[in-house]
N, C-alpha and C positions, 0 to 999 in steps of 0.2 A: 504493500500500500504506500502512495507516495504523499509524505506529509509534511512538504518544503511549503513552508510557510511565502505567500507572494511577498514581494517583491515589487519597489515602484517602476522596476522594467514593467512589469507586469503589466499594472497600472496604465501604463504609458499607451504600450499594444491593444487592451481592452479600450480604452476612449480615445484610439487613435490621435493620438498628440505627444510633444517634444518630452523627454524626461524632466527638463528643465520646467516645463511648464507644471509636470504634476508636485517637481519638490515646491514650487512656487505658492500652489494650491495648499500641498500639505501643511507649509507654513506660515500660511496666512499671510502671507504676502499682498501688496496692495497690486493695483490694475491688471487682474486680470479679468480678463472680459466674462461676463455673467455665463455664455452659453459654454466657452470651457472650463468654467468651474462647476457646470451641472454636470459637464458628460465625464468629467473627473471622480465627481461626488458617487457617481451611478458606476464610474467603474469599482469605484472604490467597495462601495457597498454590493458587486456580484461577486468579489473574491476576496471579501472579509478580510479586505488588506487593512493593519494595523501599523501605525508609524512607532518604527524603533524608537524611542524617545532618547537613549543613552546616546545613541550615534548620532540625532538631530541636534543634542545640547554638544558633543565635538565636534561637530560640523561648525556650532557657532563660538569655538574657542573657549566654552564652557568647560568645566572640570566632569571628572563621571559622573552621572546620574545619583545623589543619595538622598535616601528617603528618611525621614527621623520617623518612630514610633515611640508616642509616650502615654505608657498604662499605670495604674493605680500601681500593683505590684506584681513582679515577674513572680513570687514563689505560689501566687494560686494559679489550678491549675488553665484555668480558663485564658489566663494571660499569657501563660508562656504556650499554649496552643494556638493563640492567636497572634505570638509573634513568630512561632514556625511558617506558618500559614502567611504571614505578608510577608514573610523573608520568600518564600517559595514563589506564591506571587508576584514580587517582585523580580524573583530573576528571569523571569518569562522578557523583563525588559531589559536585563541584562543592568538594573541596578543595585546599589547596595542601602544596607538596611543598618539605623544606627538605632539602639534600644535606651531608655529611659524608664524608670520606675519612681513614682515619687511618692509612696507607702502613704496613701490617703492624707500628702499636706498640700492645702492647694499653694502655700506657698514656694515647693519642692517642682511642684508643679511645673508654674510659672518660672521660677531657675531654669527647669530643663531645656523649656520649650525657646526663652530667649538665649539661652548658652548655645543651644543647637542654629537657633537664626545667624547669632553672631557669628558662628562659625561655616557660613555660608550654607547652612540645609535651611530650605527653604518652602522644601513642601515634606510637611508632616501629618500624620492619623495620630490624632488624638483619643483617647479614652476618657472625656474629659472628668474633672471632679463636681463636685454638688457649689463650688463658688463661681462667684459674675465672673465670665469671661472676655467681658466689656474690651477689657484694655487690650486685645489682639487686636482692636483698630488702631494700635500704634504703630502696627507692625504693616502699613499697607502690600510690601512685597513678600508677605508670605501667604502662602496656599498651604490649605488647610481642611480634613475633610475627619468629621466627629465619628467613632465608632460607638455603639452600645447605648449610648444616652445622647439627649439636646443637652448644648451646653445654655447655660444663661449667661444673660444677659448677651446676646446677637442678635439683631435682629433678623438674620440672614444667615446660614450654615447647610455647607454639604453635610449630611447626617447618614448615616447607615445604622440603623435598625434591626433588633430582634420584632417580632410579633406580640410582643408582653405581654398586651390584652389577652389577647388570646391565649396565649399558653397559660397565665393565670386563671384562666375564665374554664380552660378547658382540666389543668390538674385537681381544681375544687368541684367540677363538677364528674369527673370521676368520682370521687371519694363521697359526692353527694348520691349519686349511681350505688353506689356499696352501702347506702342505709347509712352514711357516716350527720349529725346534724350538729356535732360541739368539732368544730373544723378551727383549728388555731393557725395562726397565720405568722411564722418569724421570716423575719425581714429586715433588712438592710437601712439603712438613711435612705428614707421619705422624699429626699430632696433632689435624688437623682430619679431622673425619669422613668429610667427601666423598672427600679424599686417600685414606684407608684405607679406605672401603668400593671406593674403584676398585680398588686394587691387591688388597685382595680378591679381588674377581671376577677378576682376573689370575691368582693364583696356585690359584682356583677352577678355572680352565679349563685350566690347565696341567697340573693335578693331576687331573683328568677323563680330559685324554688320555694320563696316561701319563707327562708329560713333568715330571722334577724341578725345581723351580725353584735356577736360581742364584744367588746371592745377589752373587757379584762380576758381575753384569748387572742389577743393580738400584739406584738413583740416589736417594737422599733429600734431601729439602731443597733444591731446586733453586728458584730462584725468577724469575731474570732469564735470556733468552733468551740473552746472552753469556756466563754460565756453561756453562745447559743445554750449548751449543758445543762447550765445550771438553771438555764431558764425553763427549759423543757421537764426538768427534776419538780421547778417549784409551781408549772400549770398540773405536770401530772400529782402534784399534792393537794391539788385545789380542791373544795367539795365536791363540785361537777366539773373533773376534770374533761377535758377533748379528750375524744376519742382517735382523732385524727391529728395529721401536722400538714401544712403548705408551705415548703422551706422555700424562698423567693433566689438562693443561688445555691451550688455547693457545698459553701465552710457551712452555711444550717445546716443542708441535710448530715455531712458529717458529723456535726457537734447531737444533732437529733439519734445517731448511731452512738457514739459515747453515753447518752445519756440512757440511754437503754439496755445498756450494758449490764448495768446494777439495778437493773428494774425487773418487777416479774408481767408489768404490764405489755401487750402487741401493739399499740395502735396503729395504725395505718398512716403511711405517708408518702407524698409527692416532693420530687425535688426539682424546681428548676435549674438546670444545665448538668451534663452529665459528667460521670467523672470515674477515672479510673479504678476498675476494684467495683465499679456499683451492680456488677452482675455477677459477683462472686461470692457477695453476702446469700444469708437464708434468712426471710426472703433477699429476691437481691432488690435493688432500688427504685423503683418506678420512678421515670424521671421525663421532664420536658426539654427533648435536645435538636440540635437544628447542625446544620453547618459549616462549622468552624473556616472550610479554606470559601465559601461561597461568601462568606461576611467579610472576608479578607482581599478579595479578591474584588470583591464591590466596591471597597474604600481604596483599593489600588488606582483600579479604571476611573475612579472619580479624579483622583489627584493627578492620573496623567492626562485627563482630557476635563481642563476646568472651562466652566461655562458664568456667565456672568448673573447666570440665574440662580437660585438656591435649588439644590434637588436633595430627596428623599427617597430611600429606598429601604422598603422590609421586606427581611430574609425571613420564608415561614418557619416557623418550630411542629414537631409534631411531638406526640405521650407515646412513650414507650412502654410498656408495661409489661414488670419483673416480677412481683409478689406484693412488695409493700405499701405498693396502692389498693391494694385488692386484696386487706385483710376484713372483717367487716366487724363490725362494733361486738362489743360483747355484750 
């Protein structure tokens, strides 16, 4: 099978016109005449020709292609699969990939993101945190494209997206499916989007079936699986404790495992995003998972072909189901 990626020869021959004329096209180049930049466009689009970006930026005396990537923290798992994943992505364009981890400060943050400008990277995927990201209008020459969450304060952002709603809306209604009705919700900071469009869809689905949500069964701000623990220890002491758990990322559902350890209760739980080891347990982990190189890979193409428009794009999640969504109340 031959799988030689085209070529602006290619190009060329397909909309019969000069090479010159398609690099011309390719880079936006000014005067050239409307009717060869239609039949350029149309070649372009029957042979899914893609512009090398690395060799476009030394062509213009530019340095290599590198891309900054800056997430919350490289040691969960979610983060450092999702810098495989635009490292990988990335080298489709034959760029490099510089990483950042700013361990939930948004001032660690902001460091990385102006340290890596200064240092000539200039188009970065951000992961952003739950603070105003206002002050990136100081920075007008960098390009910029959000993974996971809206950042605030922009009025205006490439954003790449999980399904939240949904996968929230659809893990609590599993668990509503199973006769489950004391459904506790731990969760992350409120403040970043993905966190409150899950629980969203959690108190979406609860409010669907009827079922009022409680609010002393609901967990904010959790962040480290040794917490989650002790929270899950002190709902399961409650007088009407849940029967259920709806972990909004990974370190829940794990700290939801710790806690169950030393417990002689089963209750039933959903975890959003999946994680290594989750189909090994007994049960093994029912979990809402999507993607990982298709989210990566989305925020790539965005940052090499920016548009003056804001776009958005969600990547679907689908529920897998191991056991421990599909325990049922006792």
């Amino acid at each position: 099978m031959n799988t030689r990626k085209p070529t602006m020869a290619d190009v060329a021959r397909q909309a019969g016109v000069s090479l010159k004329t398609v690099s011309r096209v390719v880079n936006q180049e000014p005067h050239v005449r409307a009717t060869l930049q239609q039949r350029v466009h149309a070649a372009i689009s029957a042979l899914g020709y893609r512009r090398n970006e690395a060799a476009a930026r030394l062509a213009r005396g530019a340095t290599m292609l590198t891309l900054g990537l800056v997430m919350e923290n490289i040691s969960n798992e979610f983060y450092s699969r999702l810098a495989a994943a635009v490292e990988a992505a990335s080298a489709e364009h034959e760029a490099l990939v510089v990483f950042g981890s700013y361990e939930e400060s948004a001032d660690k943050e902001r460091m990385l993101i102006e340290s890596m400008y200064a240092r000539g990277v200039d188009s970065l995927i951000v992961v952003p945190s739950a603070a105003d990201h206002g002050w990136l209008a100081e920075h007008p020459g960098l390009t910029t494209v959000f993974v996971d969450r809206v950042p605030l304060g922009l009025a205006a952002a490439d954003v790449v997206l999980l399904d939240d709603v949904w996968g929230g809306r659809t893990a609590t209604e599993h668990l509503l499916a199973r006769g489950h009705r004391r459904i506790a919700l731990i969760s992350d900071d409120h403040g970043l989007s993905s966190v409150h469009d899950r629980a969203t869809g959690y108190r979406t689905a609860l409010a669907a079936a009827g079922v009022p949500a409680d609010e002393e069964l609901v967990v904010r701000g959790v962040f480290e699986p040794g917490r989650v623990s002790r929270e899950v220890t002190r709902l399961l002491d409650l007088p009407s404790p849940p029967t259920a758990f709806f972990a909004t990322n990974n370190r829940a559902a794990i700290g939801i495992l710790q806690a169950l350890r030393e417990r002689p209760e089963r209750p039933a739980y959903v975890s959003f995003d999946d994680f290594a080891l989750a189909d090994v347990f007994s049960p093994g982990v029912t979990v809402v998972r999507y993607d990982v190189s298709r989210l990566a890979r989305s925020a790539v193409d965005l940052l090499l072909n920016p548009s003056p428009a804001p776009r958005r794009i969600k990547v679907p999640v689908e529920l897998v189901a191991r056991g421990s969504g599909e325990v049922p109340p006792p």
